[in-house]
C-alpha positions as CSV (number, residue, x, y, z in Angstrom):
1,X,41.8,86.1,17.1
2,X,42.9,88.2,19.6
3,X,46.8,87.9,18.8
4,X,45.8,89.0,15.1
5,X,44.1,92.0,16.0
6,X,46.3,93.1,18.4
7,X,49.0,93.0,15.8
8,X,47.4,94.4,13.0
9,X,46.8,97.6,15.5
10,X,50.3,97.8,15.8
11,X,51.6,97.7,12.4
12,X,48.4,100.6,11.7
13,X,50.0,102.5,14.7
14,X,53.9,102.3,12.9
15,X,52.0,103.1,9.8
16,X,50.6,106.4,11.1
17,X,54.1,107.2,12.5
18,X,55.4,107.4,8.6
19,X,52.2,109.8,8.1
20,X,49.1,107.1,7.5
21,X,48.5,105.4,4.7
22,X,47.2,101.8,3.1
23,X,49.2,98.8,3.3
24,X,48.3,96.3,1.5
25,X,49.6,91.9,2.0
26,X,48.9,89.0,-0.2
27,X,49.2,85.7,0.7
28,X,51.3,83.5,-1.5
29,X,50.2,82.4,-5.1
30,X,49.1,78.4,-5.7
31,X,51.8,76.7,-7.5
32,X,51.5,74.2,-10.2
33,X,52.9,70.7,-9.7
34,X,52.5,69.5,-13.0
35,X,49.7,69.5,-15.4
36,X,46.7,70.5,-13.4
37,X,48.1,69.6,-10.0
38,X,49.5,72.3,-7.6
39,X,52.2,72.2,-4.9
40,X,50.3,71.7,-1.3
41,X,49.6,75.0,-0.2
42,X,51.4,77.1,2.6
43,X,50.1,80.5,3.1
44,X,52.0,83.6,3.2
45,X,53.4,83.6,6.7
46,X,53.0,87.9,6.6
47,X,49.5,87.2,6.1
48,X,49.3,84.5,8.7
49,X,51.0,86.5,11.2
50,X,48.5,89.4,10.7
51,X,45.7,87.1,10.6
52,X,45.4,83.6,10.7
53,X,44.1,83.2,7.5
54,X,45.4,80.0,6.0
55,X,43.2,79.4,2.3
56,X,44.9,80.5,-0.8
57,X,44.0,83.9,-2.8
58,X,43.5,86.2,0.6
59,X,44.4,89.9,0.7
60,X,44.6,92.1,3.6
61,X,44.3,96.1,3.5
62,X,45.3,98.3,6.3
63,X,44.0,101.5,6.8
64,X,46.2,104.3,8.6
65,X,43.9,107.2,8.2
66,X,41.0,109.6,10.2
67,X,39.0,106.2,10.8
68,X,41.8,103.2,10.9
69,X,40.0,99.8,9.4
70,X,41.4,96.2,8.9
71,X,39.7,94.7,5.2
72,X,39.7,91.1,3.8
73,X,39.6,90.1,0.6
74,X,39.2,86.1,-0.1
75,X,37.2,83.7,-2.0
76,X,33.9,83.4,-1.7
77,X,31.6,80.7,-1.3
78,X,31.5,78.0,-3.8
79,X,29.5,75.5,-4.0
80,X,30.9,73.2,-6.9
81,X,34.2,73.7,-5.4
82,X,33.0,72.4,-2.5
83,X,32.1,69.3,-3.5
84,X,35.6,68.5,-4.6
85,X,37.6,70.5,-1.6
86,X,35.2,71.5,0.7
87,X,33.8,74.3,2.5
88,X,35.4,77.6,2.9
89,X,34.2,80.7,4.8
90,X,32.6,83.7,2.6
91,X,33.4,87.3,3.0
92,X,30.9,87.8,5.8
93,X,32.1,84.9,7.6
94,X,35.7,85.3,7.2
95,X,35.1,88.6,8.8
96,X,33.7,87.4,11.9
97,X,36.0,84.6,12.1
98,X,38.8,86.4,11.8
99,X,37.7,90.0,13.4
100,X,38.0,92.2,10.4
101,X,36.4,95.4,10.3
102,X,35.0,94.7,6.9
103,X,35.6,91.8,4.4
104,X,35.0,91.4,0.1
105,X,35.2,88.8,-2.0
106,X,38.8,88.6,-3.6
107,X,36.9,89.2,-6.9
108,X,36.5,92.8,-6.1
109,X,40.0,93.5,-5.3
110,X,40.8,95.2,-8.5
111,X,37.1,97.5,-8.1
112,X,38.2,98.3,-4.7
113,X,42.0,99.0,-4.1
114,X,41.9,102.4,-6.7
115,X,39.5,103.6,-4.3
116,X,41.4,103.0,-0.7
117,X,44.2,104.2,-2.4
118,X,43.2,107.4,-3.8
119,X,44.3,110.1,-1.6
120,X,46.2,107.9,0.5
121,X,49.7,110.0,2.0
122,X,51.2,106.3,1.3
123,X,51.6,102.8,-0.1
124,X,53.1,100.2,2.5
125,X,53.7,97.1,0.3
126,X,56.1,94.1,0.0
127,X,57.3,95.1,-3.6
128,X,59.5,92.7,-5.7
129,X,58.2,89.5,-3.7
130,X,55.7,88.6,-6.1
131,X,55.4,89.9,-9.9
132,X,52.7,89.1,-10.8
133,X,51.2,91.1,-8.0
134,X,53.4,93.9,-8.1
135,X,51.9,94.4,-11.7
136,X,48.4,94.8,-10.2
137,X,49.9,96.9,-7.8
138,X,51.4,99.3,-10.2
139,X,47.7,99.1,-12.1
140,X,45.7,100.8,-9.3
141,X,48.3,103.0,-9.0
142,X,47.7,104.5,-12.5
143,X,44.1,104.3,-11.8
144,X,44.3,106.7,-9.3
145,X,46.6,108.5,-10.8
146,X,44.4,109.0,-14.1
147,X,42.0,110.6,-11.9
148,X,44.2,113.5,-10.9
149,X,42.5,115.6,-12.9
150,X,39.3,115.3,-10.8
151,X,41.3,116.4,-7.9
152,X,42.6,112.7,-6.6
153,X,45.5,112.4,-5.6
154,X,47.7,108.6,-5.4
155,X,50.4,107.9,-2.7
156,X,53.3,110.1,-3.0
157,X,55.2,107.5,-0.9
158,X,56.1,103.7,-1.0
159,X,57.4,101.8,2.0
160,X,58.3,98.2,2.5
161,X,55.4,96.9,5.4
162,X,57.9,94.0,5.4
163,X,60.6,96.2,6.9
164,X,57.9,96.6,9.7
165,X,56.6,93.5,9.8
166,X,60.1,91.7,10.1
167,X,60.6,93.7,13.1
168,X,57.4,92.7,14.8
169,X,57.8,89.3,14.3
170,X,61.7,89.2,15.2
171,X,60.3,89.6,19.1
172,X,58.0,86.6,19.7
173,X,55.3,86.9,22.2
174,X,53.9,83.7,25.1
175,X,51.7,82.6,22.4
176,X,54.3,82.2,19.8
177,X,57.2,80.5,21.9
178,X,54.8,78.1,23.8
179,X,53.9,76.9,20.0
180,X,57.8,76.8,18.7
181,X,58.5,74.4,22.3
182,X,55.7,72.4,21.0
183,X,57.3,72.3,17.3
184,X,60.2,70.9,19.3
185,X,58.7,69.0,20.9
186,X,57.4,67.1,18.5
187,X,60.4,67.4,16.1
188,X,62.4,65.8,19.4
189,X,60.4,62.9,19.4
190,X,61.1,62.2,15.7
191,X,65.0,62.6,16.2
192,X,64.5,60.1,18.8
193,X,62.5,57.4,16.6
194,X,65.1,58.0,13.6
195,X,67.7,57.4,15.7
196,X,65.8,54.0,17.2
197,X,65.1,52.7,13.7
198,X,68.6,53.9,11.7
199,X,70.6,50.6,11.4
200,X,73.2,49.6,9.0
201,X,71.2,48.4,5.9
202,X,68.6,50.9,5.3
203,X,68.7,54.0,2.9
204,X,68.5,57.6,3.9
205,X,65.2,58.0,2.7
206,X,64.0,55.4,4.7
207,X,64.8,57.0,8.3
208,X,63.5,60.4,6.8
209,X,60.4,58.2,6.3
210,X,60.0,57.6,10.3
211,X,60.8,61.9,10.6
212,X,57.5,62.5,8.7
213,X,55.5,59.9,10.2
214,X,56.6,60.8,13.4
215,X,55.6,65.1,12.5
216,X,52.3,63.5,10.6
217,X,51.4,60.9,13.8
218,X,51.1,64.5,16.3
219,X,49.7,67.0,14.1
220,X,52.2,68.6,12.4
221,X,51.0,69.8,8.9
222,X,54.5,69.6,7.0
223,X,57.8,69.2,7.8
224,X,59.6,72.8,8.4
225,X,62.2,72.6,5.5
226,X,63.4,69.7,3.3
227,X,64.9,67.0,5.8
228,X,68.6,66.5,5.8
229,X,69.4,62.6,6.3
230,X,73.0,61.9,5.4
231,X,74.7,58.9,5.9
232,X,78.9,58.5,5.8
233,X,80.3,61.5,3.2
234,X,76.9,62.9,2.5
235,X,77.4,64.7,6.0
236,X,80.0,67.0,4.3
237,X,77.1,68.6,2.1
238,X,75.1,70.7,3.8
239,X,72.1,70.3,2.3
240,X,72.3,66.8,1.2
241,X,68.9,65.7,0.4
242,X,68.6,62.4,1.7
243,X,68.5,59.5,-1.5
244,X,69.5,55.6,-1.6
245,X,72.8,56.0,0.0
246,X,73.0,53.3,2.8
247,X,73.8,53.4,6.4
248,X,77.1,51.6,7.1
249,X,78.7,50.5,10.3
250,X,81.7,52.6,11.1
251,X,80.1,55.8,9.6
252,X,77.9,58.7,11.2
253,X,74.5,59.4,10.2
254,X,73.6,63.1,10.1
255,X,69.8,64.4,10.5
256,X,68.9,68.2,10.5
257,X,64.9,68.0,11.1
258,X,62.2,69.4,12.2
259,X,58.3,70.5,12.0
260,X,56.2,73.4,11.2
261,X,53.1,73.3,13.7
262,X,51.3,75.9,14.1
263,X,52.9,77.8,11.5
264,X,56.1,77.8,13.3
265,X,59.2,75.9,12.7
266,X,61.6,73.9,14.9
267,X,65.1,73.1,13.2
268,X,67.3,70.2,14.8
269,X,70.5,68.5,13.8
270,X,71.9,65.2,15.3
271,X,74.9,63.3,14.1
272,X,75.4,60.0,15.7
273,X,77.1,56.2,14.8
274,X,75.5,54.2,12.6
275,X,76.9,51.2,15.0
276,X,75.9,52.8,18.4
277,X,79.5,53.6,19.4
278,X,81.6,56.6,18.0
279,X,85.5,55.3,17.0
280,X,88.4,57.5,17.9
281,X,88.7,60.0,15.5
282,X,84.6,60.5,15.3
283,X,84.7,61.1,19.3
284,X,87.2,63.4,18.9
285,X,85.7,65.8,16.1
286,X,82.2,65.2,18.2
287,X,83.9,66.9,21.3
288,X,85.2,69.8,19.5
289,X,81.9,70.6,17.6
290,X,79.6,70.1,21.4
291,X,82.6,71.9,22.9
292,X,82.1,74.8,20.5
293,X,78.4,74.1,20.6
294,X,77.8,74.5,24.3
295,X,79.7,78.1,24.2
296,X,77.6,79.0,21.7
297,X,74.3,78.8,23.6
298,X,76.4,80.2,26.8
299,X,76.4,83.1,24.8
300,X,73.2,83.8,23.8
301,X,71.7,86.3,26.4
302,X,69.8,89.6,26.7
303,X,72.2,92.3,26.1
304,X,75.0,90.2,23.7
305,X,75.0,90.8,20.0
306,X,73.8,87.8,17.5
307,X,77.3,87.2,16.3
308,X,78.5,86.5,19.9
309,X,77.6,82.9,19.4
310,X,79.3,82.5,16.2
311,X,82.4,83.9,17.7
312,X,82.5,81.7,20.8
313,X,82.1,78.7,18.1
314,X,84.2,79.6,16.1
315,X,87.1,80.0,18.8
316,X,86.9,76.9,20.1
317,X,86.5,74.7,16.4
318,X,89.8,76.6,15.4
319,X,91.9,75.6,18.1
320,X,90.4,71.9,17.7
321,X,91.6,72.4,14.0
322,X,94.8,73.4,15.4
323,X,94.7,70.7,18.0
324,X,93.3,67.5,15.5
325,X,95.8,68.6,12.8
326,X,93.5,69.7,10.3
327,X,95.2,73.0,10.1
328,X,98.8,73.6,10.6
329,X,100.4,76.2,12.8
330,X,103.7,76.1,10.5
331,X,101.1,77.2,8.2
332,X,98.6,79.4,9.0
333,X,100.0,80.6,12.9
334,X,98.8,80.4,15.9
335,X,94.7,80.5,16.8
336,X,94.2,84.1,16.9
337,X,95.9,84.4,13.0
338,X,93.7,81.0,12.1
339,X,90.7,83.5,13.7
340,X,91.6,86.4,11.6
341,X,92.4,85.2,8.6
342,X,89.3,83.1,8.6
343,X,91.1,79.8,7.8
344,X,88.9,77.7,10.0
345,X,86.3,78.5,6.8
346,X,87.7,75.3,5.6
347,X,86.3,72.6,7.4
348,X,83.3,75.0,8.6
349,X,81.8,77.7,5.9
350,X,78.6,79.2,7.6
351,X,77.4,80.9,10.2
352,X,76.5,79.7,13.6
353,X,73.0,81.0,14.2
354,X,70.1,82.3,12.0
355,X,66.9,83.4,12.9
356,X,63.9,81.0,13.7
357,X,60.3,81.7,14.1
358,X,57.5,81.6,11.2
359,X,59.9,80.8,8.6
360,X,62.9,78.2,9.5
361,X,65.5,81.4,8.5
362,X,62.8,83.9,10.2
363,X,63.0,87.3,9.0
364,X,64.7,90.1,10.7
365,X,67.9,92.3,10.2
366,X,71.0,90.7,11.9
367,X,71.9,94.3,11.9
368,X,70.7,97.4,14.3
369,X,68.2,99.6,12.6
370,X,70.0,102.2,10.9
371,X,72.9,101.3,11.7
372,X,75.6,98.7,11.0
373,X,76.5,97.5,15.0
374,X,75.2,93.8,15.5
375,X,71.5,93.1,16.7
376,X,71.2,93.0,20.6
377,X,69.1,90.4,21.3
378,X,66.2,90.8,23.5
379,X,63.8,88.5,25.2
380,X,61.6,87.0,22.8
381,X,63.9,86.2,20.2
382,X,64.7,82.9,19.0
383,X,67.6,81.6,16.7
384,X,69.4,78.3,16.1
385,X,72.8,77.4,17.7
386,X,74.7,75.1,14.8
387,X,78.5,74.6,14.6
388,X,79.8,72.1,12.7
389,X,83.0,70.6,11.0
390,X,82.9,69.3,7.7
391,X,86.5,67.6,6.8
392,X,86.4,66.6,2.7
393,X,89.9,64.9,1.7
394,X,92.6,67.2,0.5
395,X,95.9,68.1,0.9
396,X,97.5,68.3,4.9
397,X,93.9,66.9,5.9
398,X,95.3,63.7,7.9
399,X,93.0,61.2,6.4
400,X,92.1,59.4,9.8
401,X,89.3,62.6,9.9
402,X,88.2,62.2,6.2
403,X,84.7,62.4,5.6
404,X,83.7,63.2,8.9
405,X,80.6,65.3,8.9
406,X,79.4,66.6,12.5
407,X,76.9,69.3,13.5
408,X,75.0,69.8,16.7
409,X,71.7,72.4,16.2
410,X,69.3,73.3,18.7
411,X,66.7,76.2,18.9
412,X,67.3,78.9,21.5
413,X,64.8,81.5,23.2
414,X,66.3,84.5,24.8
415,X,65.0,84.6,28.0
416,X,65.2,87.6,30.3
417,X,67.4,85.9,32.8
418,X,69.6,83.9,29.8
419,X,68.1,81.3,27.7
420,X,66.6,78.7,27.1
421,X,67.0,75.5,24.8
422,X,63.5,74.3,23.2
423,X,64.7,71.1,22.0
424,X,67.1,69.9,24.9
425,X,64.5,66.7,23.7
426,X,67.2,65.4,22.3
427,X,70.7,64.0,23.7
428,X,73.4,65.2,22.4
429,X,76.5,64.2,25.5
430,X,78.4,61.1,23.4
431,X,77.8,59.1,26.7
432,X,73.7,59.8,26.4
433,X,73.9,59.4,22.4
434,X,75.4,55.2,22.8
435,X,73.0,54.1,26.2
436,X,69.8,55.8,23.3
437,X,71.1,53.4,20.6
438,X,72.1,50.4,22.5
């Protein structure tokens, strides 16, 4: 628990910066299914961070004041509940376990909170995530301000503890990177047997199938984000979910996947033959988005902004644009006018790195605070690497390159000496990519 409560004294330190006050986190609400059956749970990953608490209906209070306190709220014992879900901690034990200064049974919440907040210099609270709880929010808030007459006073202030929070947890610590390497790790290993088992003749969903065994089989609790299996066209949407399409020889298969363990994500995208071999026109996209891929991670060190990687990309998938045909120089000019006109959007629409951590897009400003210059990135920080080109049919597009989908993601530390690739698991040369399948 030590992580936790080091944390927690952290954000209570920035908190007394801003003049003290009481922050206070949920986790996230259960969601219904259908009928009486929920959505599995995942806990708040602000809660988790500050905690480790993973059961549903948990609250944590801060204290920034003359004597500084970390609270729990969560359920208590039940023993009919129990019986069909097993055993959870109660107050008292939940305090141990997780190292709080004082713990209550989430039942008390609405008795309690009026009185931490009254006289409090300030609320520190996520506002506008969750309604339902931004109404209770504003209820204790009247509470205390009801009593005014008796000489309380309620915050005068409100400030988002996300804002905080997000830049704690944009800088990871040991702990947190060794458990992203193992997420992928394991997320490797599952590229690997998808790519083993993906043969002409089976559907999409039945190599995602060998992704989630493959997370399930070592220990991963879910997969990080909904897995991306597309065969043939299906590779030029982004976020193809994968269905019944089938594989076919003479097409590329597509898989963006990977685990949450630990509560931390790994995100990885492969594209490779269906048959084992690329043909001509596949080999030559492939080079271009590697190309562009490599000089991507080359850029990611201490020092350089977060858009330096998307800028490398981008200059090297436009002149392969220029170079394959799919954009003109009759047309649009030469690479700097296809650069700054933003023409190359055409055949690839997003950006080439986004945060990773927690959540598979982590939170954190891409932008300095206060400011609007670029983040510098730091040691500690870790963010995917994903160009890609996505050629649909259309008009000029020679049709040698139609349907092509190709993009190349791996997940990338900032070291203080560079960088350094967490799922290099994975092949990606052409050359390494045909021996795997063969």
């Amino acid at each position: 628990m030590h992580p936790y409560r080091t944390r927690r004294a952290q954000l209570i330190a920035q908190m007394h910066q801003h003049g003290g006050g009481v922050a206070v986190i949920p986790t996230a609400p259960e969601v219904m299914r259908n009928n009486d059956v929920e959505y599995p749970f995942r806990h708040d990953s602000y809660i988790h961070y500050l905690s480790g608490v993973t059961e549903p209906e948990a609250v944590i209070v801060l204290v920034a004041g003359a004597q500084s306190r970390a609270i729990l709220f969560c359920r208590d014992q039940d023993p009919a509940h129990a019986i069909w879900h097993g055993a959870r901690h109660s107050p008292q034990q939940a305090c141990a376990h997780f190292d709080f200064d004082q713990a209550f049974p989430i039942a008390a919440l609405d008795e309690q909170m009026p009185a931490l907040l009254a006289n409090a210099p300030a609320l520190f609270a996520g506002m506008g995530r969750n309604a339902a709880f931004d109404q209770r929010l504003h209820g204790w808030l009247r509470g205390v301000r009801q009593a005014g007459r008796a000489g309380v006073r309620a915050p005068a202030l409100i400030h988002d503890v996300h804002m905080l929070l997000d830049e704690m947890r944009l800088v990871k610590d040991d702990g947190e990177l060794d458990l992203m390497r193992r997420a992928a790790a394991v997320s490797a290993d599952a590229h690997l047997r998808a790519m083993r088992m993906a043969r002409a003749g089976l559907a999409e969903y039945q190599v995602e199938a060998e992704l989630l065994y493959e997370f399930h089989r070592q220990g991963a609790a879910a997969p990080a984000y909904p897995s991306i299996v597309a065969a043939g066209a299906n590779a030029c949407v982004l976020h193809h979910n994968p269905g019944r399409t089938v594989l076919r020889d003479g097409e590329l298969l597509l898989i963006d996947a990977g685990c949450e363990l630990g509560s931390y994500a790994a995100d990885i995208t492969r594209t490779f033959p269906v048959s084992g071999r690329f043909s001509p026109a596949q080999r030559r996209i492939y080079q271009i988005v590697l190309d562009a891929q490599l000089a991507a991670i080359a850029a990611v060190r201490p020092g350089a902004d977060v858009m330096a990687p998307h800028e490398a990309a981008v200059r090297i998938l436009a002149q392969g644009m220029l170079d394959t045909g799919l954009l003109q120089a009759d047309r649009v000019g030469a690479l700097d006018d296809v650069i700054g006109s933003g023409a190359w959007r055409q055949f690839f629409m997003c950006k080439t790195s986004h945060w990773l951590g927690m959540d598979v897009h982590d939170v954190g400003s891409y932008r300095e605070p206060g400011g609007d210059a670029w983040r510098i990135l730091q040691p500690g920080m870790t963010l995917t690497v994903e160009p890609g080109l996505y050629i649909r049919p259309g008009p000029g597009v020679p049709e040698q390159y139609w349907h092509i989908g190709i993009r190349i993601e791996d997940d990338v530390a900032v070291l203080p000496a560079g960088r350094e690739v967490m799922s290099a698991g994975v092949p990606k040369a052409m050359h390494e990519l045909e021996a795997l399948l063969r």
